[in-house]
C-alpha positions as semicolon CSV with decimal commas, in nm:
position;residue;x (nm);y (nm);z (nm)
1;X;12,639;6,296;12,074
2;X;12,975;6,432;12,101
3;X;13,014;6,656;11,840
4;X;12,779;6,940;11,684
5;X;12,616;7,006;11,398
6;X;12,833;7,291;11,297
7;X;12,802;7,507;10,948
8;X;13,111;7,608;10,804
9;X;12,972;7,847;10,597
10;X;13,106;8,217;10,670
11;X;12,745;8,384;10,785
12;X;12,831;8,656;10,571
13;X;12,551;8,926;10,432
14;X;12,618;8,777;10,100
15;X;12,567;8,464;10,139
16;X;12,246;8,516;10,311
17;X;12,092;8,762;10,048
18;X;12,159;8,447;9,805
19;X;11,974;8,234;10,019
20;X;11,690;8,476;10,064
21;X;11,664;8,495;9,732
22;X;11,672;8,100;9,688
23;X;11,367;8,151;9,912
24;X;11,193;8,427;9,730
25;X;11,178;8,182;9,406
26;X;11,069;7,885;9,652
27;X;10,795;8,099;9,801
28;X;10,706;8,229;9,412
29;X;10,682;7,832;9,318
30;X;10,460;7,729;9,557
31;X;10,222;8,052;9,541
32;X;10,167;7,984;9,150
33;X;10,178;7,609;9,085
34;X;9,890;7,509;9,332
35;X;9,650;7,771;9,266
36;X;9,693;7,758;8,864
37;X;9,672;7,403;8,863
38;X;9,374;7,396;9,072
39;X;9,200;7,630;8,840
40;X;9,314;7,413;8,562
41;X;9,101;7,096;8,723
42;X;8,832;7,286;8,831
43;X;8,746;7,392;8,488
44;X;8,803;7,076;8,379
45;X;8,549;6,931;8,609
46;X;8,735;6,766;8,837
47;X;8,564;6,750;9,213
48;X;8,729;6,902;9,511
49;X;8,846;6,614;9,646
50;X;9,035;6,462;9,395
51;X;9,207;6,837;9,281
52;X;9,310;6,834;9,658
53;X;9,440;6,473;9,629
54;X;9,639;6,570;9,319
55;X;9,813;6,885;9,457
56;X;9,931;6,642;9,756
57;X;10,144;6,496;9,597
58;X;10,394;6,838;9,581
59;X;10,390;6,718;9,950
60;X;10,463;6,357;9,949
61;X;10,760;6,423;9,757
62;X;10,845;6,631;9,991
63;X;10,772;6,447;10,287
64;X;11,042;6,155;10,121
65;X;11,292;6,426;10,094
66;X;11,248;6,527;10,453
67;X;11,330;6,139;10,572
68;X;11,681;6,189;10,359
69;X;11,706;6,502;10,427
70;X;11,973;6,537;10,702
71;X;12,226;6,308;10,538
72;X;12,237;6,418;10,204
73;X;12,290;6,742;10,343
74;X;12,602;6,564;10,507
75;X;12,710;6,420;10,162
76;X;12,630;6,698;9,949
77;X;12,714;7,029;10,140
78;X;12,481;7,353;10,195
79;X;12,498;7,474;9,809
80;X;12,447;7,121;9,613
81;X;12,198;7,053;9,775
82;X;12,044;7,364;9,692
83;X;12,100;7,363;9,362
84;X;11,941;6,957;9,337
85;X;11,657;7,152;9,481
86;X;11,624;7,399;9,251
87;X;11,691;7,222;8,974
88;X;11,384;6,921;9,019
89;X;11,150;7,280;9,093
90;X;11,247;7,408;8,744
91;X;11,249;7,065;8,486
92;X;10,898;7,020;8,537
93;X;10,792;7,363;8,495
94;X;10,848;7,301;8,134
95;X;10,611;6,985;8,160
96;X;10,302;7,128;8,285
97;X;10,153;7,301;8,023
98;X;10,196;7,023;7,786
99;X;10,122;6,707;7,980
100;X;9,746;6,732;8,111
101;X;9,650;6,383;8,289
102;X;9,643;6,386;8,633
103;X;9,938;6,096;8,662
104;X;10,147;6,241;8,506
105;X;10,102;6,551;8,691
106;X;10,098;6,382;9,064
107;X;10,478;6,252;8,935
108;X;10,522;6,613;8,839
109;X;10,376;6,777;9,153
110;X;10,609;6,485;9,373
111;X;10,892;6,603;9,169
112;X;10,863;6,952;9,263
113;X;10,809;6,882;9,619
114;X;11,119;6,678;9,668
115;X;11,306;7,000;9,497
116;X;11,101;7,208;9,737
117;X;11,240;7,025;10,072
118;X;11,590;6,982;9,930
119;X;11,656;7,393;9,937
120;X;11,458;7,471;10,212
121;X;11,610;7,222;10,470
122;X;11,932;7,312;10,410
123;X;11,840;7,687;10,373
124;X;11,652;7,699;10,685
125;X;11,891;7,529;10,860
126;X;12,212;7,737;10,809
127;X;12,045;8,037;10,897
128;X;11,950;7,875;11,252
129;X;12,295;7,804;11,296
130;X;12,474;8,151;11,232
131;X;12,203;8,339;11,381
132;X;12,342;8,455;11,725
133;X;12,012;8,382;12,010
134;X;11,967;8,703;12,064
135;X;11,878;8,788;11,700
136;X;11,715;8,477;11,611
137;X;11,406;8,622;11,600
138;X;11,476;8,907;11,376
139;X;11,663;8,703;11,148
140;X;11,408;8,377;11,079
141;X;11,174;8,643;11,038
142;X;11,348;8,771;10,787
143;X;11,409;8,484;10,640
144;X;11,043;8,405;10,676
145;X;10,969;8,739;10,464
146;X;11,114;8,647;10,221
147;X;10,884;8,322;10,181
148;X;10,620;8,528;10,216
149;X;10,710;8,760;9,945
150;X;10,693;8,469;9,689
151;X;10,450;8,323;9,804
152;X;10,244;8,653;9,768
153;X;10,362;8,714;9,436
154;X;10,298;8,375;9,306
155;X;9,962;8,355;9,243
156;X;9,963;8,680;9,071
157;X;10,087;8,426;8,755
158;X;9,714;8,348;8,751
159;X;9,687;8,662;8,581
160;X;9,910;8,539;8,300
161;X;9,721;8,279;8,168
162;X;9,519;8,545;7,963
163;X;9,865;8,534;7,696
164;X;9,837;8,096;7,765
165;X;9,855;7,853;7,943
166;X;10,232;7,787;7,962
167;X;10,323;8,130;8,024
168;X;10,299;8,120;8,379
169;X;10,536;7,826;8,450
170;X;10,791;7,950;8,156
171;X;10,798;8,286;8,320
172;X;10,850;8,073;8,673
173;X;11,128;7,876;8,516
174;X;11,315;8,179;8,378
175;X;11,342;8,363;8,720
176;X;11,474;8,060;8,861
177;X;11,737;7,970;8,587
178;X;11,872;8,290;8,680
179;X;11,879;8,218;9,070
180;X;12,036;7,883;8,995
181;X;12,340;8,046;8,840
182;X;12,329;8,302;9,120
183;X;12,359;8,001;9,297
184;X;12,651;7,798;9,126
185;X;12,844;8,119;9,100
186;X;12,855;8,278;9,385
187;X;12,746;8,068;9,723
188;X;13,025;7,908;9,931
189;X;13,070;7,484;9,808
190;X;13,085;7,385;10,158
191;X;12,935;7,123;10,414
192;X;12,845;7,065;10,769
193;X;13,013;6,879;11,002
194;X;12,972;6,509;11,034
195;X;12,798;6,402;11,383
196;X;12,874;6,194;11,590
197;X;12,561;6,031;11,712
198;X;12,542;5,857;12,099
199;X;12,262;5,761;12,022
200;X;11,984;5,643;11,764
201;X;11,866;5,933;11,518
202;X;11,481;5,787;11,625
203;X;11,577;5,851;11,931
204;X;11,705;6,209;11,859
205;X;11,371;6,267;11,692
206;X;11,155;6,172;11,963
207;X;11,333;6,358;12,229
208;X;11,333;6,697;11,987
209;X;10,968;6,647;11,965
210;X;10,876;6,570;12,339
211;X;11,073;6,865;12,483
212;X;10,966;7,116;12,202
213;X;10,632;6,969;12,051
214;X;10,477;7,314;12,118
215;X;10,745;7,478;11,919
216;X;10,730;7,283;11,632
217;X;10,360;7,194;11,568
218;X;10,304;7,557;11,434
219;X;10,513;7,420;11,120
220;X;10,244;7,140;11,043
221;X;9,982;7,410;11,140
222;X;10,170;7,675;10,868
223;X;10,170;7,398;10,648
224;X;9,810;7,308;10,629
225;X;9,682;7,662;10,560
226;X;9,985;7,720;10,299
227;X;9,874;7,395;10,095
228;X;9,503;7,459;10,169
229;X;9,444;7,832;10,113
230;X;9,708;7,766;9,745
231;X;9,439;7,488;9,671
232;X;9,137;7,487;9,808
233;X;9,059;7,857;9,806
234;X;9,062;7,906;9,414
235;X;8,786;7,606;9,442
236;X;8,616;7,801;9,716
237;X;8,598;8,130;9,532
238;X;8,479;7,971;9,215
239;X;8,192;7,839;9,414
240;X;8,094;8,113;9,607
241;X;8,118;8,369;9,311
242;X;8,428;8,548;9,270
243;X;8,615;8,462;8,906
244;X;8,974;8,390;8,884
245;X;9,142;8,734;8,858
246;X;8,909;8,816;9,153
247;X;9,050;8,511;9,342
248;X;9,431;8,625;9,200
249;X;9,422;8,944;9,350
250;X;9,242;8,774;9,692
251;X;9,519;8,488;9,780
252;X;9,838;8,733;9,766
253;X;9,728;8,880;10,094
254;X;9,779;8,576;10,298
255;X;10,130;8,634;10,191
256;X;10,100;9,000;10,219
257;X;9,991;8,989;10,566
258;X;10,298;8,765;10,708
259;X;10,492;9,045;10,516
260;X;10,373;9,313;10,703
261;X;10,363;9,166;11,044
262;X;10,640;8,920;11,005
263;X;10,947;9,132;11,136
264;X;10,733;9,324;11,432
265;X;10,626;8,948;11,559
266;X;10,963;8,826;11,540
267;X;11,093;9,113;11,687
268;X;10,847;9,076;12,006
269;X;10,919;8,783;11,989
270;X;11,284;8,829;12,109
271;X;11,122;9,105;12,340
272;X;10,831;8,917;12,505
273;X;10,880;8,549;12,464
274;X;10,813;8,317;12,133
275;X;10,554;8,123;12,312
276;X;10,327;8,430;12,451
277;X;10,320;8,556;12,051
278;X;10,290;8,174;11,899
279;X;9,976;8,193;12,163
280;X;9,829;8,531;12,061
281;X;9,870;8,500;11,702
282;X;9,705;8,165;11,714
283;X;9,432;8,289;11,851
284;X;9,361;8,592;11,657
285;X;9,434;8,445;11,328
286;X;9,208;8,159;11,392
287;X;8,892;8,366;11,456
288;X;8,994;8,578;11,088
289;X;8,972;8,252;10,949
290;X;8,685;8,172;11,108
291;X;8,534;8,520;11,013
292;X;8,615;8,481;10,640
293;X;8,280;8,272;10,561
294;X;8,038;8,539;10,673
295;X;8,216;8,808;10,446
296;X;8,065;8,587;10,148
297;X;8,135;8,744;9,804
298;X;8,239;9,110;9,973
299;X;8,553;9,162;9,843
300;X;8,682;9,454;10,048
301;X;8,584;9,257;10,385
302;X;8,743;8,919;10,266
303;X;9,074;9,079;10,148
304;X;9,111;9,247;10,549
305;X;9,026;8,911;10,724
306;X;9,283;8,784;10,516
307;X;9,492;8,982;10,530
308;X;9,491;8,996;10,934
309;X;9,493;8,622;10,949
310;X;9,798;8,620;10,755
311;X;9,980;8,857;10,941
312;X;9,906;8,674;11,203
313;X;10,041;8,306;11,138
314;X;10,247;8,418;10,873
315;X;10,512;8,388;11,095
316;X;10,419;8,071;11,220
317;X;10,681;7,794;11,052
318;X;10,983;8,063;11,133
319;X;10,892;8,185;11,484
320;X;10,854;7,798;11,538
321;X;11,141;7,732;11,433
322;X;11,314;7,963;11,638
323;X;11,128;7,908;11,952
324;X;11,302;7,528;11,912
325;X;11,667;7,665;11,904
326;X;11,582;7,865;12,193
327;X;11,444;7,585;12,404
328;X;11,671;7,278;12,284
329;X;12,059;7,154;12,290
330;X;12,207;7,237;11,977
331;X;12,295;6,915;11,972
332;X;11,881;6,868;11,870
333;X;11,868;7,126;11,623
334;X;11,924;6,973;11,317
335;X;11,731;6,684;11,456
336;X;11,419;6,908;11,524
337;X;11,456;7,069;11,241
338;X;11,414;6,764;11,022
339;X;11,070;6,717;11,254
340;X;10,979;7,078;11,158
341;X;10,957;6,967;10,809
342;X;10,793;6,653;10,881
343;X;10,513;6,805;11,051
344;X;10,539;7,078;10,736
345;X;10,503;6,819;10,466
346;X;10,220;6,635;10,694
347;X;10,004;6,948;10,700
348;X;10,022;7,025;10,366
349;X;9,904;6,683;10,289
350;X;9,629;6,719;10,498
351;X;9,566;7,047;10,360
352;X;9,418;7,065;10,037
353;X;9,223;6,689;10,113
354;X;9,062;6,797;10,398
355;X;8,988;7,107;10,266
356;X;8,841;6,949;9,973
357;X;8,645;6,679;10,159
358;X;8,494;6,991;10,327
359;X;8,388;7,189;10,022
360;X;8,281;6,880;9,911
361;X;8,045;6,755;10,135
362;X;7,997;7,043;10,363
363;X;8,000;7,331;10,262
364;X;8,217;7,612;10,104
365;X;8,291;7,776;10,434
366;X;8,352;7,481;10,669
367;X;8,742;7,493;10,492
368;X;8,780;7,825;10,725
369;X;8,596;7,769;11,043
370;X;8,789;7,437;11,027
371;X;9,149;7,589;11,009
372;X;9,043;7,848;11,221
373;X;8,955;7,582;11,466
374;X;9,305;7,417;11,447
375;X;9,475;7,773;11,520
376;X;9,243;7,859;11,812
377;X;9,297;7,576;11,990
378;X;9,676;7,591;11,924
379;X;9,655;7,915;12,089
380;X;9,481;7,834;12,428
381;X;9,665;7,505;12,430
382;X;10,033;7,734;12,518
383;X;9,920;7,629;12,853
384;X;10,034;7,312;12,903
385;X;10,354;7,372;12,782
386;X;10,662;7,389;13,013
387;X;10,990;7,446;12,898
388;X;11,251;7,197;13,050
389;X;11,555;7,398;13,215
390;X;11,865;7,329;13,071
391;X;11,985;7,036;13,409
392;X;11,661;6,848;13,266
393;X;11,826;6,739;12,893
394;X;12,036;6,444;12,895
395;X;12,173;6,352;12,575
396;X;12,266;5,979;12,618
């Protein structure tokens, strides 16, 4: 490769408060439409498993985004892109409320999700490449944040099915009208730089992964307990006891967790090393999850365990994300990046059907202790990993 991915995009503070704010509505999206539409098959009758397989598809469409991802970014430029993404989020927001079999809303769902990837690839992306090294950590965290504070305030639309069913998603759609012409108006039209590749993007892919697979499995680990808590906990509560504004106020404090703790990781992260906190925070998150199951239907208990083990891996997909531009060629970045997603699309697959399959035929509970599981051993398995010094990488 003999050229870099470069952003032209000036890294100024406005243009980054417009893409945090892009973010905000992302994170808003994604906290709402899984857990209302969840609730919406549940009371319908639908089992576990098949409400799980239905709120996939948000991430099959955005695992086919993440395989075009790169070069449409290269066609399009940083704010088209965006605004694509934005735009397939809002049009079926409008759709919901009035088309209610589950085919139609898996094309929905796959709709949103390739909207979904669009504006956070190339979102993501140009923050990791104007964020000086030194700062990386701060910043993704920020960025991160800001995820977090939609996410947390999405399912808080729950509450607004008591004035009907479609006001949720028509309240969605208005905040994001308004971010899209934030958008259009105001953010840069510009592009990256075309690369010049030595050698096969596979190839590129492969290597990103081998020398930084431990920094960028926490992405498909974020993305299995994003997709699974959104889904599969509303189905959990129901079971166990708790009714739906009890599960509304409950799921925020994933969200609310990562809030809290998101900027102090990242920032010890720049302090201590990304992989000693990826390793601590996996293993203290994964035994809250774990803990979660024996605070059955105690509200007070469940809301602190969840709250911890959200502060905890809240920063996950960022610090991740960051621990890869600290440990690859830049020349990888956008490469890894692209595998960040892939591994983020994967676990939210995975997500909401295994935790289905569990409540299913397990029990309840078993949805915890196994994400808890997946963390834990995440943690303890820092280990093997050995960062290659910079002689090692040969980009042929």
């Amino acid at each position: 490769m003999t050229s870099l991915f470069r952003s032209k995009i000036s890294p100024s503070t406005s243009n980054y408060l417009i893409l945090i704010t892009v973010i905000v509505v992302a994170g808003v999206s994604q906290g709402l439409l899984l857990p209302v539409l969840s609730i919406f098959l549940e009371e319908r009758g639908v089992s576990p498993g098949v409400n799980g397989l239905n709120a996939a598809a948000l991430y099959v469409g955005s695992f086919a985004m993440t395989l075009a991802a790169e070069r449409l970014l290269g066609v399009l430029g940083f704010k088209k892109l965006i605004v694509v993404g934005l735009i397939l989020v809002m049009l079926p927001l409008l759709l919901f409320p009035y088309f209610s079999g589950l085919k139609i809303w898996f094309v929905l769902r796959l709709i949103v999700g390739i909207g979904d990837s669009a504006l956070h690839y190339a979102a993501q992306l140009w923050v990791l490449l104007v964020t000086a090294p030194e700062k990386r950590g701060k910043y993704i965290s920020l960025y991160g944040m800001s995820y977090g504070l939609g996410f947390s305030i999405g399912p808080l639309g729950i509450k607004l099915l008591t004035f009907g069913d479609a006001v949720p998603f028509l309240v969605l759609f208005a905040g994001m009208a308004a971010v899209l012409v934030l958008v259009m108006l105001n953010l840069p039209d510009t592009r990256p730089e075309k690369v010049e590749h030595g050698h096969l993007p596979e190839r590129r892919f492969r290597r990103s992964f081998a020398w930084a697979w431990y920094a960028l499995l926490p992405a498909l680990l974020y993305g299995y307990m994003e997709a699974g808590m959104n889904s599969n906990f509303p189905v959990y509560g129901l079971r166990i006891g708790y009714d739906a504004n009890e599960i509304a106020s409950l799921l925020p404090f994933i969200g609310i967790g990562g809030l809290f703790l998101q900027l102090p990781l990242g920032m010890l992260s720049d302090r201590y090393g990304r992989k000693q906190v990826l390793m601590t925070a996996g293993i203290g998150g994964g035994i809250a999850f774990m803990l979660v199951p024996l605070a059955g239907t105690h509200f007070w208990l469940t809301l602190i365990l969840m709250l911890i083990a959200g502060g905890l891996v809240g920063s996950f997909f960022s610090l991740g994300l960051a621990y890869a531009a600290d440990i690859l060629p830049k020349a990888l970045l956008p490469a890894a990046n692209v595998v960040a997603s892939f591994h983020f699309t994967i676990g939210s697959i995975v997500g909401p059907n295994l935790g289905g399959q569990l409540i299913h035929w397990v029990s309840p509970g078993s949805m915890f202790m196994m994400l808890g599981c997946f963390y834990f051993i995440f943690g303890i398995t820092g280990v093997l990993f050995r960062r290659k010094r910079e002689a090692e990488f040969v980009l042929k």
